[in-house]
VMD Tcl script that draws the C-alpha trace (Angstrom):
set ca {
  {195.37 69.08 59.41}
  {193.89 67.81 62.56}
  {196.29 69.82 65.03}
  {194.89 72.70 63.18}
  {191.49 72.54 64.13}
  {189.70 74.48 66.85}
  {188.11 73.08 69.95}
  {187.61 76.12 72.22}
  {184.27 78.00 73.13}
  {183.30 80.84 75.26}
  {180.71 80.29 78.17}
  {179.57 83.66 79.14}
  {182.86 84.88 78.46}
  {184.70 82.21 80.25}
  {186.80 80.57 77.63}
  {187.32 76.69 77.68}
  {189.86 75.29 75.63}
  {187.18 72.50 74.66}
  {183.54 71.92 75.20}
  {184.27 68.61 77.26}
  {183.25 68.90 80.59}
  {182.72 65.85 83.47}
  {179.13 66.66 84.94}
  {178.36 67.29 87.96}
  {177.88 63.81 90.38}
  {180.06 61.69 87.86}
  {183.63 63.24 88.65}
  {183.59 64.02 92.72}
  {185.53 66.75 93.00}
  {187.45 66.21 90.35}
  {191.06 66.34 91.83}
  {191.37 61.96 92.48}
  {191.13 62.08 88.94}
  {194.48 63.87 88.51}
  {195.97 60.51 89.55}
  {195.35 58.10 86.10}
  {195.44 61.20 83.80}
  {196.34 64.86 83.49}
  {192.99 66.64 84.18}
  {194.02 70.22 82.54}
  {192.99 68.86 79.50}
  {189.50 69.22 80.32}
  {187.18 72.15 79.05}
  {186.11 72.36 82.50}
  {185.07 70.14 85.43}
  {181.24 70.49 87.20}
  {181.93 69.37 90.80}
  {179.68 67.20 93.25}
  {176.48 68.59 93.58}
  {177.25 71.24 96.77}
  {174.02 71.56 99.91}
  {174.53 74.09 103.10}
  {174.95 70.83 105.42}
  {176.47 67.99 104.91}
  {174.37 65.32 103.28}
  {175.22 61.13 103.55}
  {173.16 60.25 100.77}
  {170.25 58.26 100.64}
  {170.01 54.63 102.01}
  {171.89 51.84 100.00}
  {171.45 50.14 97.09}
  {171.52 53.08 95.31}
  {172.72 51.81 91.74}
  {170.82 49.91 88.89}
  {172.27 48.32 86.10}
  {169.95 49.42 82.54}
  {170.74 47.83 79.44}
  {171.72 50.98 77.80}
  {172.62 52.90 81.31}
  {171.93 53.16 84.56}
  {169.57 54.16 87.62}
  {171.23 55.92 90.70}
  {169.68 57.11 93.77}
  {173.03 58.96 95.61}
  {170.56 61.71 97.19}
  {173.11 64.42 96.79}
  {175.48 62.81 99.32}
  {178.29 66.08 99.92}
  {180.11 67.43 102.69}
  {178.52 70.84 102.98}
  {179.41 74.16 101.10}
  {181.63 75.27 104.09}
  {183.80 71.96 103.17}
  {183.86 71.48 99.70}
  {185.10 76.23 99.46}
  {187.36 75.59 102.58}
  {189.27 71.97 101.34}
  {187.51 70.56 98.37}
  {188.08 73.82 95.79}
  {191.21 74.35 97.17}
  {192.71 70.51 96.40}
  {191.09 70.74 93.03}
  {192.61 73.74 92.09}
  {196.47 72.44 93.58}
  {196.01 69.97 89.99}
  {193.92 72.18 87.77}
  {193.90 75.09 86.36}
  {190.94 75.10 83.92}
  {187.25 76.76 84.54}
  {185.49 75.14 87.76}
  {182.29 74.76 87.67}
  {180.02 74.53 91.29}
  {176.82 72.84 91.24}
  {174.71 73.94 93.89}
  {171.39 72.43 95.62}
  {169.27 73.12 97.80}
  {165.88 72.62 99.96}
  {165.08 76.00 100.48}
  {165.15 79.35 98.40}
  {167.22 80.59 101.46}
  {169.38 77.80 101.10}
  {169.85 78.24 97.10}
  {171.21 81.61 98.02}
  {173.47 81.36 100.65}
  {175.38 78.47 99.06}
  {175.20 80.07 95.77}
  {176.71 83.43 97.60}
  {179.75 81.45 99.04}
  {180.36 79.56 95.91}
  {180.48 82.89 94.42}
  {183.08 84.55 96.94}
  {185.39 81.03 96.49}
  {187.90 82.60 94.29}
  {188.54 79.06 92.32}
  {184.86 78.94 91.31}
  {184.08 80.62 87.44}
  {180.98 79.06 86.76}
  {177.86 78.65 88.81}
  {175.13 75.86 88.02}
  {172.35 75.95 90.01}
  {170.60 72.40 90.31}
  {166.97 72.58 89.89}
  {166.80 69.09 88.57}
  {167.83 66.62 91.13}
  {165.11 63.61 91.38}
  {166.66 62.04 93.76}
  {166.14 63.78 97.17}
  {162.60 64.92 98.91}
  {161.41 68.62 98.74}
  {164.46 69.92 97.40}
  {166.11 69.88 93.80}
  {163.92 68.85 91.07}
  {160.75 70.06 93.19}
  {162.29 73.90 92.40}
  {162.25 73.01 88.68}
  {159.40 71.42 87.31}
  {157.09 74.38 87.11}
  {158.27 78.04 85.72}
  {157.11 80.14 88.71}
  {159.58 78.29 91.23}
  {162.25 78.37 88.77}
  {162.05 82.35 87.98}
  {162.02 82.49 91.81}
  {164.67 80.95 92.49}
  {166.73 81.98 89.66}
  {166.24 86.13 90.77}
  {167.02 85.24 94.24}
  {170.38 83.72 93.72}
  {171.36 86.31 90.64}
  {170.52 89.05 93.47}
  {173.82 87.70 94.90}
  {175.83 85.83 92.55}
  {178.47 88.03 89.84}
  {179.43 85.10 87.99}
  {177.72 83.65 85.01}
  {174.76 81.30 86.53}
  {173.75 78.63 84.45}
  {170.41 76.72 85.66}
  {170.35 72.84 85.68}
  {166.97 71.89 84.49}
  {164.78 68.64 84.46}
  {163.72 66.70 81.66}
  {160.89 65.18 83.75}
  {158.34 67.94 82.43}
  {155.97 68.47 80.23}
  {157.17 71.60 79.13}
  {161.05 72.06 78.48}
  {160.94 75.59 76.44}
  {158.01 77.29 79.08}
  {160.63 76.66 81.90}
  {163.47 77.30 79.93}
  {162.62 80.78 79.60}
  {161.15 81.54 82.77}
  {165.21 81.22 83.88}
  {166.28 83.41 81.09}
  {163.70 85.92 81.53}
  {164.32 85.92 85.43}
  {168.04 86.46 84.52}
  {170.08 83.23 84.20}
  {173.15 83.39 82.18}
  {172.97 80.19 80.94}
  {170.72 76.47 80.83}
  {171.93 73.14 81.72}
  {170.39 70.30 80.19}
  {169.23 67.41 80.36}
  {169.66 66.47 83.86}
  {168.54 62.16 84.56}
  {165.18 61.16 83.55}
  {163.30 59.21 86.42}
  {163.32 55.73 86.34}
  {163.18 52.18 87.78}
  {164.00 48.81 88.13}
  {162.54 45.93 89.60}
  {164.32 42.52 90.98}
  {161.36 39.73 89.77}
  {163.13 37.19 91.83}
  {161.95 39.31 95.74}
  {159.63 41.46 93.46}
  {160.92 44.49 95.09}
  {162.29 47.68 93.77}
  {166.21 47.27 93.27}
  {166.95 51.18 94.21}
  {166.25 51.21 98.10}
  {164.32 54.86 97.12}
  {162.36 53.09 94.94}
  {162.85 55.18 91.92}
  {166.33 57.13 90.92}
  {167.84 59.08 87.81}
  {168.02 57.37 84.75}
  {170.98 58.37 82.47}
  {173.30 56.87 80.05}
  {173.36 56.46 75.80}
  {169.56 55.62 76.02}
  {168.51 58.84 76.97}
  {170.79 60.51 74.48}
  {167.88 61.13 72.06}
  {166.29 62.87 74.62}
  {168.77 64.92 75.45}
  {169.35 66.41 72.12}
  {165.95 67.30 71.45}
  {165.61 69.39 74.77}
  {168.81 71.27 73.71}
  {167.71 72.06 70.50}
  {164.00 73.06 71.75}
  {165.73 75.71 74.14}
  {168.35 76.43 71.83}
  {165.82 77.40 69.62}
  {163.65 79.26 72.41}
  {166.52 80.72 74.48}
  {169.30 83.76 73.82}
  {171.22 82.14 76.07}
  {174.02 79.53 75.77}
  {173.34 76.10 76.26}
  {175.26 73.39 78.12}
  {174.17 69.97 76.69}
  {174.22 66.86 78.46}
  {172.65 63.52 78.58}
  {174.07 59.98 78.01}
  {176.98 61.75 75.85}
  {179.64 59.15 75.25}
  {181.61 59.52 71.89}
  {183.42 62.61 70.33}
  {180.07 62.08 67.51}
  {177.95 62.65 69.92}
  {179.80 66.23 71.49}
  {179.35 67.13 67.98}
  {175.52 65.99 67.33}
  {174.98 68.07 70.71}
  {176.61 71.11 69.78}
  {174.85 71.47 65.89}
  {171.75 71.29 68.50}
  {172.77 74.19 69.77}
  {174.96 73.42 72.88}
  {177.91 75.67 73.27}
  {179.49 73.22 75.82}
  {179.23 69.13 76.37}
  {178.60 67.66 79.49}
  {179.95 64.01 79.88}
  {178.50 61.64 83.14}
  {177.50 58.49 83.71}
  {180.13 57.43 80.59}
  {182.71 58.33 83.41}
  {181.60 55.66 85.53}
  {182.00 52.86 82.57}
  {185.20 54.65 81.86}
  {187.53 57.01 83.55}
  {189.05 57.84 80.38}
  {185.84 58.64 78.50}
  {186.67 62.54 78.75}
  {190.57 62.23 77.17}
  {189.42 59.89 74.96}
  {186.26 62.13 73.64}
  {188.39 64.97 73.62}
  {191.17 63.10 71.49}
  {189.26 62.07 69.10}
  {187.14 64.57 68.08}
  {190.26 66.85 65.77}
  {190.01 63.36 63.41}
  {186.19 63.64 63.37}
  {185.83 67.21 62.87}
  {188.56 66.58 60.03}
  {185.86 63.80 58.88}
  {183.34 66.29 58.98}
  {184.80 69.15 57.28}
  {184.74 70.99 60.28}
  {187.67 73.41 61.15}
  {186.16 75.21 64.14}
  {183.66 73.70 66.97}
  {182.68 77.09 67.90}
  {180.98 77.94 64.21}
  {179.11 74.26 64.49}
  {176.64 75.68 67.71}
  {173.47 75.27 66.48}
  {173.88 74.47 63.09}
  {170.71 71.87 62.87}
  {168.70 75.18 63.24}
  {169.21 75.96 59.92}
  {169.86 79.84 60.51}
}
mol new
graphics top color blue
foreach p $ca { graphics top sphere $p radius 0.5 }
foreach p [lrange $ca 0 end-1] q [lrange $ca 1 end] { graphics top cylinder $p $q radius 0.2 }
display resetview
């Protein structure tokens, strides 16, 4: 019974054969994974997050250990749009052949749109996500989308020259998830990402100095699961436009918990970094729990805790 049930969705009209896709910053560019496992078996794979120049991160350490995740404070660290459409799409696609997904950044508007424009040209690319949501890097990223008039502006610039489905990243580090939400819809995104990392910190009580050389850094991981799902199904709720959920996802259970939120598709990161099998492994599993679960199709299951 369980090689009868069906895992694929539809993002926009892109169809992935499963909702399981590595998130953006927790997979590179996906194609040095090709060498422990066969990546087509992915739904799709959200590349490192893509700026106009080439960006070495911010200064080390960048990692925390949490007890139930982790704080990291990369800063974005790419080698410019120009190098991840001319070598780094290119290599991916040589292994893959499933929907790529480019996550784009930026410090400007200007910026937004002209690596958004040649993400859209690169013919490997079928999904754009722009990252408003990034709390790791200063004046740029999250700084677009924490209030709803930056967000609409930013969204209608890059639509003005992007024809494939745009999906907008957005930050849980707000007080107001659904008001920003739909300021992207209304300004014509295709789609919402969420959650992106909450902001956090740790502290080394030994030199009584911030561990994270930026002081402060993205907090993801199972802890901020809960999280996660509630912003999903508040926009969900709020939105007419698909979802893709993410947020210390890390067990075939908890695809499923994020898609009866209302998420059409399941982002997987920092679980990656515990495990480089924690995609194959989700995606294997989850036929036996949707047999469990009474479940024949993943695709009738989207936002089932609605109750509509």
């Amino acid at each position: 019974m369980e090689k009868d049930k069906d895992l694929s969705v539809s993002l926009c009209g892109v169809k992935l054969q499963n909702p399981v896709v590595p998130a953006s910053g927790c997979f590179g560019f996906g194609y040095v994974m090709s060498e422990y496992y066969d990546i087509n078996c992915l739904g799709a794979i959200s590349i490192k997050g893509t700026t106009r120049e080439p960006r070495a991160g911010n200064p080390l350490p960048r990692v925390a250990e949490c007890e139930a995740g982790m704080i990291n404070s990369v800063g974005l660290q790419n080698p410019g749009i120009d190098a991840v459409v001319a070598q780094e799409l290119p290599k991916l696609r040589e292994v893959y052949s499933r929907p790529i997904i480019a996550n784009i950044s930026g410090f400007s508007i200007d910026e937004y749109v002209e690596c958004c424009a040649k993400a859209d040209a690169a013919p490997q690319v079928d999904i754009i996500e722009l990252n408003v949501s990034c709390p790791n890097v200063h004046g740029g990223g999250m700084s677009f989308g924490t209030q709803c008039e930056s967000v609409a502006e930013v969204t209608r610039a890059v639509k003005a020259v992007a024809k494939k489905p745009l999906f907008v990243k957005l930050s849980p580090n707000v007080t107001d998830i659904v008001a920003i939400a739909r300021a992207a819809e209304e300004a014509g995104a295709d789609g919402i990402c969420l959650i992106n990392t909450l902001l956090g910190m740790r502290i080394d009580i030994r030199t009584r100095r911030a561990i994270v050389a930026n002081v402060m850094g993205g907090f993801s991981g199972p802890a901020i699961f809960p999280v996660a799902v509630r912003m999903v199904w508040q926009v969900a709720q709020a939105c007419g436009i698909p979802v893709m959920g993410c947020g210390g996802v890390s067990t075939a259970r908890d695809v499923i918990e994020m898609m009866m939120a209302g998420a059409t598709a399941v982002q997987v990161g920092a679980a990656n970094l515990r495990d480089p099998y924690a995609c194959p492994r989700i995606i294997e599993a989850l036929p036996a729990e949707m047999e469990r679960l009474g479940i024949s199709s993943l695709s009738e299951i989207i936002g089932a805790a609605h109750g509509k």
